[in-house]
C-alpha positions in Angstrom: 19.6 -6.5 -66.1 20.1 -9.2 -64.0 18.6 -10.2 -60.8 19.5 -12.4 -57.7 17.7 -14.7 -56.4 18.6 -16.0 -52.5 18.2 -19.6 -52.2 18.2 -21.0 -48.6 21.0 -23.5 -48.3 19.7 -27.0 -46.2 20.8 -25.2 -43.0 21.0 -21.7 -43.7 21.9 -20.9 -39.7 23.9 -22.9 -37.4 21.5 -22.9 -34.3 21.4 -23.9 -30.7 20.6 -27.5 -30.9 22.6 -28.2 -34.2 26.0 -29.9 -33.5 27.6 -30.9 -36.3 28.7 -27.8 -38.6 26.7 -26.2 -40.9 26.8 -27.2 -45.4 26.2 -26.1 -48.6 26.8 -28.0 -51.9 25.9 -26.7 -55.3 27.1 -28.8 -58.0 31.0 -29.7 -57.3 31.0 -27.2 -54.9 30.4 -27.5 -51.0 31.5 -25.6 -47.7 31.0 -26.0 -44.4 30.8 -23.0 -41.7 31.7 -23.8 -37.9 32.5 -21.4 -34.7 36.5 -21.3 -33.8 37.5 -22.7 -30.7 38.6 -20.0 -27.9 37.9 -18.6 -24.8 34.4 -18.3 -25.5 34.3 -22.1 -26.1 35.0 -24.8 -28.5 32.2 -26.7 -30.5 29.7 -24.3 -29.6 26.1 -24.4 -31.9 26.2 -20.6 -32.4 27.3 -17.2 -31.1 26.2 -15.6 -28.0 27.0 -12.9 -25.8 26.5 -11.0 -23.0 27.9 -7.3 -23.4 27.2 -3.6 -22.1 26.9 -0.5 -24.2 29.9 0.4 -25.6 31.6 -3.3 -25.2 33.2 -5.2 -27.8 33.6 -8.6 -28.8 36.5 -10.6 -30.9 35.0 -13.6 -32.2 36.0 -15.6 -35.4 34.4 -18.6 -37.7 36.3 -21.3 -39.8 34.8 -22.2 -43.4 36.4 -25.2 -45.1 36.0 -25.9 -48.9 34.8 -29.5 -48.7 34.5 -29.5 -52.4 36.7 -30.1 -56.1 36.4 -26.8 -56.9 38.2 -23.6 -55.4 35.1 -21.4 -53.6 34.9 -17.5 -53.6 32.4 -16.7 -50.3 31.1 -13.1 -49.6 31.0 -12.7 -45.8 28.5 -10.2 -44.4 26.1 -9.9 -41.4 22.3 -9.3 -40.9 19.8 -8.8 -38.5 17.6 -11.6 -37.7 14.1 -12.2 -38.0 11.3 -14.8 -37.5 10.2 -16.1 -40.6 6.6 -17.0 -41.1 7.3 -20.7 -40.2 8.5 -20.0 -37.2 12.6 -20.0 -37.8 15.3 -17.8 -37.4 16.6 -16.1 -41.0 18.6 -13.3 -41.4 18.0 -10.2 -43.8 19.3 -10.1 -46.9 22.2 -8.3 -47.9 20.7 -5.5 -49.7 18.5 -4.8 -46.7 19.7 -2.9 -44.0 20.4 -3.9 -40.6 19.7 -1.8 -37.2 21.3 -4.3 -35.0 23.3 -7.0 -34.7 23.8 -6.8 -38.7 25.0 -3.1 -38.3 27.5 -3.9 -35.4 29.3 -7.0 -36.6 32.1 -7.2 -38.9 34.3 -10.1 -40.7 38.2 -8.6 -41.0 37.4 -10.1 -45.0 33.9 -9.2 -46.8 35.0 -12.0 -48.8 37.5 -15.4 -48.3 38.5 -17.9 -51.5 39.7 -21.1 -50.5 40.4 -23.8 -52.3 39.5 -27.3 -52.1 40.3 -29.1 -48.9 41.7 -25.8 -47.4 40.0 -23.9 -43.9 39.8 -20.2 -43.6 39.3 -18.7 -40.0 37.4 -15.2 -40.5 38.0 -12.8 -37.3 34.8 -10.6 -36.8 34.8 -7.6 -34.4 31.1 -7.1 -32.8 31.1 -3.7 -31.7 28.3 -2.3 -29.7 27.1 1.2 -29.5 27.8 3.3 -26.3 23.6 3.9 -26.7 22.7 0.8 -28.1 18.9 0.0 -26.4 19.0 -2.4 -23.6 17.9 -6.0 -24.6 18.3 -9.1 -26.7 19.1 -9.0 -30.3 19.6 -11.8 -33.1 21.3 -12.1 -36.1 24.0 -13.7 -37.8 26.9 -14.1 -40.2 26.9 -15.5 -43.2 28.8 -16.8 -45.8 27.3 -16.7 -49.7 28.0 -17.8 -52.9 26.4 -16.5 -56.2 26.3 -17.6 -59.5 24.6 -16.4 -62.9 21.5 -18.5 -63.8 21.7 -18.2 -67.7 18.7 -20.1 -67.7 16.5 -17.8 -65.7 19.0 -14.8 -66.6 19.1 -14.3 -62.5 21.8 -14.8 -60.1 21.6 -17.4 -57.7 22.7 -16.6 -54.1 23.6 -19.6 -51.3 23.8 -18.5 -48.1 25.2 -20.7 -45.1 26.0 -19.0 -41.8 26.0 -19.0 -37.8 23.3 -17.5 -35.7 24.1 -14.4 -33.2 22.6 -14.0 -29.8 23.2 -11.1 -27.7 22.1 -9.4 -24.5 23.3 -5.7 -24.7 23.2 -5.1 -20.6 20.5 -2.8 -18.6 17.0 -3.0 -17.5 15.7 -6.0 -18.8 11.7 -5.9 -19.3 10.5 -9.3 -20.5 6.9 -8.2 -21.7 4.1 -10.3 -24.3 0.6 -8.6 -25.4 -2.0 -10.2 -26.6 -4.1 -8.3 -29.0 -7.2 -8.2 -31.6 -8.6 -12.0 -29.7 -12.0 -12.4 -31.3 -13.8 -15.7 -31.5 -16.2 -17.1 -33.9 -19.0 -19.7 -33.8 -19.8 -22.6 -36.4 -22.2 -25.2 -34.8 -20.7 -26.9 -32.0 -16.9 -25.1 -32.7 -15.5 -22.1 -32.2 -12.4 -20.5 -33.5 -10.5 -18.5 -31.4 -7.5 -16.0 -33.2 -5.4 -13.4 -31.6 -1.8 -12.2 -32.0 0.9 -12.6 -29.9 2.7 -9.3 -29.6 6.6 -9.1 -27.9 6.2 -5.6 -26.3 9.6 -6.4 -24.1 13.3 -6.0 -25.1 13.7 -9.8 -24.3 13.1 -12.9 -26.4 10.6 -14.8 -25.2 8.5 -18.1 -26.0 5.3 -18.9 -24.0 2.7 -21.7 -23.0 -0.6 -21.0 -24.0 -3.8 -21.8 -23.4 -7.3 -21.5 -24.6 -10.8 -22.2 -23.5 -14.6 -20.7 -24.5 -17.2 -20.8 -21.5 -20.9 -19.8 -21.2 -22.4 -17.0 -18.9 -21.1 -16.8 -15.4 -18.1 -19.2 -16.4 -20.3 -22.6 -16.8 -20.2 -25.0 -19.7 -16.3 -24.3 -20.0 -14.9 -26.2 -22.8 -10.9 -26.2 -23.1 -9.1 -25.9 -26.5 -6.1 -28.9 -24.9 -2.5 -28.5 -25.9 -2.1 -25.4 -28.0 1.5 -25.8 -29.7 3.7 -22.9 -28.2 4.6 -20.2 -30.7 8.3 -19.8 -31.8 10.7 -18.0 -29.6 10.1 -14.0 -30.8 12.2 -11.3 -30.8 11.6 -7.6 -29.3 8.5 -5.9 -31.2 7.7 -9.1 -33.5 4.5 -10.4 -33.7 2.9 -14.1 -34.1 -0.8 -14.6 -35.7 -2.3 -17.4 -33.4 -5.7 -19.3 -34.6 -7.0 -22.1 -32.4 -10.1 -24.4 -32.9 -12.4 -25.4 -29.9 -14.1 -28.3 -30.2 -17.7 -29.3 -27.8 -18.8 -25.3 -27.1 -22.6 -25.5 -26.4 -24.9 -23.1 -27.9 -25.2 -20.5 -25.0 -25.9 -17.6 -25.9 -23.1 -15.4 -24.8 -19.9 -16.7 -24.6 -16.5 -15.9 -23.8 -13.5 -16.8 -25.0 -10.1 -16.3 -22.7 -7.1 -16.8 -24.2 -3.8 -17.0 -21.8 0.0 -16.8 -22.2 3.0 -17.8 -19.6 5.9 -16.1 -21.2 9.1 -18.3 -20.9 12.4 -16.3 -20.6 15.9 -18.0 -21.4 19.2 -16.7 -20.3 22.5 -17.1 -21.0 23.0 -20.9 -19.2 20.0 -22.0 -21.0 17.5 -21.8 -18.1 14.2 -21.0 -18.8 12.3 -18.9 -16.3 8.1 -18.6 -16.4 7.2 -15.1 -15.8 3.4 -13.7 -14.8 0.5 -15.4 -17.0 -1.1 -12.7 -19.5 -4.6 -13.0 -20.8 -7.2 -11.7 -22.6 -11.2 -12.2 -23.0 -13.2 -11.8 -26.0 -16.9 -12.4 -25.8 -19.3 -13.8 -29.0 -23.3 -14.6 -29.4 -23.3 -18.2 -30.4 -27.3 -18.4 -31.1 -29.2 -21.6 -29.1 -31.4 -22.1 -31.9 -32.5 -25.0 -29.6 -33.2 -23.2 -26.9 -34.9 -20.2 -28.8 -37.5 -23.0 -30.4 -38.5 -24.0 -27.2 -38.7 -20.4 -25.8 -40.9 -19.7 -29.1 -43.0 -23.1 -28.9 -43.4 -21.8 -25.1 -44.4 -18.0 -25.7 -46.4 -19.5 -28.4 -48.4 -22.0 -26.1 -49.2 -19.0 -23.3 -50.2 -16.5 -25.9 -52.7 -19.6 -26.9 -54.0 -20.2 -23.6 -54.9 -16.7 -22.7 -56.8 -16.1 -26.0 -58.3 -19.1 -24.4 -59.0 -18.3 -21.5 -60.3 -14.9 -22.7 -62.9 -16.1 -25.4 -64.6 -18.2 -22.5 -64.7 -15.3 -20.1 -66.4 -13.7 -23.0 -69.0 -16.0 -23.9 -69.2 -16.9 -20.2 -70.1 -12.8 -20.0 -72.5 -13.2 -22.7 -74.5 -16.1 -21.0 -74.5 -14.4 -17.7 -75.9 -11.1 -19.8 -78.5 -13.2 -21.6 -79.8 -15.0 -18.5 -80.3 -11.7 -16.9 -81.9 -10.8 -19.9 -84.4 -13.1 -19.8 -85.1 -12.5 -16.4 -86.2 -9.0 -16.2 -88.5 -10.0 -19.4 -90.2 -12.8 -17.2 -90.4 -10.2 -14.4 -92.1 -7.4 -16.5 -88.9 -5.0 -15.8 -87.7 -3.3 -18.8 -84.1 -2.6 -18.6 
């Protein structure tokens, strides 16, 4: 039996940002994948669209064989997903799609061309009359496999174009943050939550972190925290942030806060409402306790102290009066 392997080509998705089209090369063989130039655009970084339920879109991209050897390209689409580095990669083929992978489709599931030769592939994005309000990503990709006699595997190559698109309705642009806890070690704490996209929008946001003592004093901020990847509807981003300088307080509280950052389809990002959350910790003042102890420790001496000379004090007083009634001839 043999397996495949997917191997991520140097630039497996054409993004926003990335001008110059996409490339492969294995060996004598290279491609290059670029959008077509039409009336959505010429040169464009990637796909993306605005469309209602039940719309359809007629898009197509051009692969060239930049290599000496004629190129046989399987051409499929797949939902996208935020990888645990923070980028954009699309499911495999053998994994199925709910979105954008299930909707899009090349007129060819696979091209040859030969060297020096330029296919264009049409693809038909068709979206469902009850497809969910929202933003979706994905892509389509071209791949190339080959046997690995070595490893007795196939090899896959994928190089493709990344899909945007905004199926139209309520919009409802939404992050979470959830499990925050935060831990103490000496004069640091560690602060970890996840971010959690509870919206039907993709969203990036600013955040910031800070740990404070009781009744807000002794505040000591985490400074730039690097903003998390952009994430799609229902994905979810483990966050972990050191703060230097927190003082030994007692109990402490750690907020953590988000400014989600919504993009449309110009490019303009718009800050919605900040989010937070608190999470509150016992970071022991062994200092402090010491002193309390060395404190209790000194008063607990002072009244044993104070009450053995009130005893032998009563004891004089007893003896004197004693002695008195003995001088006196009065028996007690």
């Amino acid at each position: 039996m043999r397996f495949t392997k997917t191997v991520i080509a140097a630039a497996v998705l054409a993004a926003v940002g990335i001008a110059a089209p996409a490339h492969a090369e294995e060996g004598d063989v290279a491609w290059t994948v670029r959008t077509a130039s039409n009336t959505y655009g010429a040169d464009r970084s990637s796909y993306s669209y605005a469309v209602n339920p039940g719309g359809q879109v007629k898009d197509a991209m051009v692969v060239a064989n930049r290599g000496k050897a004629p190129v046989n390209l399987a051409v499929y689409a797949g939902d996208g997903f935020t990888t645990g580095t923070g980028q954009l990669d699309l499911l495999t083929k053998d994994k199925p799609s709910a979105g954008i992978g299930a909707w899009l489709h090349a007129t060819n599931a696979a091209v040859a061309i030969e060297p020096g030769q330029t296919a264009e592939i049409p693809f038909t994005l068709d979206v469902p009359a009850n497809a969910t309000p929202g933003d979706y990503a994905g892509g389509i990709v071209t791949a190339l496999t080959r046997p690995d006699s070595a490893q007795g595997i196939n090899v896959e190559r994928r190089l493709g174009i990344a899909v945007k698109l905004r199926v139209g309705g309520a919009l409802h642009p939404a992050l979470a943050i959830d499990r925050l806890r935060v831990d103490f070690d000496g004069g640091d704490a560690t602060v970890t939550y996840t971010i959690h996209n509870t919206g039907n929008a993709i969203l990036s946001a600013e955040q910031k972190v800070s740990v404070a003592g009781p009744f807000g004093l002794l505040r000591a901020d985490a400074g730039a925290v690097k903003a998390p990847p952009q994430l799609l509807p229902g994905e979810t981003w483990q966050v972990t942030v050191p703060v230097h300088g927190v003082p030994r307080a007692g109990w402490l509280t750690a907020t953590a806060s988000l400014t989600p950052r919504l993009t449309d389809a110009s490019g303009s990002t718009t800050s919605l409402p900040v989010v937070s959350a608190e999470a509150r910790g016992w970071a022991v003042p062994w200092l402090w306790l010491a002193g309390l102890a060395v404190l209790i420790g000194l008063l607990f001496l002072i009244r044993y102290l104070l009450r053995r000379n009130k005893a032998r004090q009563d004891a004089r007083v007893r003896d004197a009066v004693e002695q008195a009634l003995q001088a006196g001839g009065v028996t007690a």
